[in-house]
C-alpha positions in Angstrom: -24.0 -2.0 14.8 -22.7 -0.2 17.6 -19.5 2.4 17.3 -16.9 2.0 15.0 -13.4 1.5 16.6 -11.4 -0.8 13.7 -10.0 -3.5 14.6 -8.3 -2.3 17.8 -7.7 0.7 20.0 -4.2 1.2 18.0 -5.9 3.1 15.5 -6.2 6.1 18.3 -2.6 6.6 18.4 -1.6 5.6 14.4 0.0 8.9 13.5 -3.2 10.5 12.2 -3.4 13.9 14.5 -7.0 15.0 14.2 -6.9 17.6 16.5 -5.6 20.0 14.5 -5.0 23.8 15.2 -8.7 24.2 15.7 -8.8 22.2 19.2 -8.8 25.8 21.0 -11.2 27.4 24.0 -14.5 26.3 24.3 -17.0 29.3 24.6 -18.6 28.9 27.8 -22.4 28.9 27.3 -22.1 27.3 23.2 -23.7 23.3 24.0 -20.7 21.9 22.1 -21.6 18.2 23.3 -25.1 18.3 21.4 -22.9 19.1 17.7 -20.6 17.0 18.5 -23.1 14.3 19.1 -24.6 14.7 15.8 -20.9 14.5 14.3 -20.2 11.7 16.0 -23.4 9.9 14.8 -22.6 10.8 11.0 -18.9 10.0 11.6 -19.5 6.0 13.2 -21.9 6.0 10.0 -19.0 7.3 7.4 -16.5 4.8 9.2 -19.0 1.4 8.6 -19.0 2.9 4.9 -15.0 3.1 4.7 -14.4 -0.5 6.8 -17.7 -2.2 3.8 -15.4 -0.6 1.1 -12.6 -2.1 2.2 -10.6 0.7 3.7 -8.8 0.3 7.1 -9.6 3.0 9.5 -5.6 2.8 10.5 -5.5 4.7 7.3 -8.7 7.3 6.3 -11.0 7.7 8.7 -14.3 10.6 9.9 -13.6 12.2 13.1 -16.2 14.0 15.0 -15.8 17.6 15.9 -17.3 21.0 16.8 -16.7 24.0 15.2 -16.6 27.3 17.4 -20.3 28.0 17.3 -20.8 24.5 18.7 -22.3 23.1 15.7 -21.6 19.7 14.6 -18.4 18.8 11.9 -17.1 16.0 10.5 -13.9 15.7 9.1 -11.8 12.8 7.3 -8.4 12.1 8.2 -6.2 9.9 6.4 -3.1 9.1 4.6 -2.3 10.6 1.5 -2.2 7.5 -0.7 -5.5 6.4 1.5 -7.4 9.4 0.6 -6.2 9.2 -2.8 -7.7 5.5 -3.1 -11.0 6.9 -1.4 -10.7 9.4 -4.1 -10.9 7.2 -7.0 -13.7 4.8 -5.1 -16.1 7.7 -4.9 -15.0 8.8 -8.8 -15.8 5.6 -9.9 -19.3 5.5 -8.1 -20.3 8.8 -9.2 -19.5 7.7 -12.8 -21.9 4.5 -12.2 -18.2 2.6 -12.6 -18.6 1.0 -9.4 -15.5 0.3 -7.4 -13.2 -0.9 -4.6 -10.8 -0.3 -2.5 
């Protein structure tokens, strides 16, 4: 399976800022593009997991970044009540429960 996108494009511009306060300077000599790479890897990998579980990624999702030293960072974004659900899902795995979405 290639990238993860959703079901459209839409999901780029839901609402879910992932940018954040931490989308400053870049650090010129720091390969960002090589941690973000890995990030992004991880992230498509995380996303296939959330869509199989039945999550939309219009409403939790991984995003790729870099932190300042250039190393890789994933970070999920999502609605509260979204995130909440995820919460329970992974709960109910670690307690051998099972569980949906």
């Amino acid at each position: 399976m290639g990238k993860v996108t959703g079901a459209n494009e839409d999901w780029l511009r839901d609402g879910l800022d992932v940018a954040g306060a931490d989308s400053g300077l870049w650090v010129p000599g720091v390969d960002y593009v090589a941690g973000w790479r890995d990030a992004s890897k991880a992230a498509d990998r995380l996303n296939r997991g959330l869509l199989g579980a039945g999550f939309e990624l219009s409403e939790v999702r991984a995003v790729a970044s870099t932190n300042e030293d250039g190393r890789g960072v994933v970070r999920v974004a999502g609605w509260p009540d979204a995130v909440d659900r995820l919460a329970g899902f992974l709960e109910a795995a670690a307690s051998g429960e099972g569980g949906a979405a």
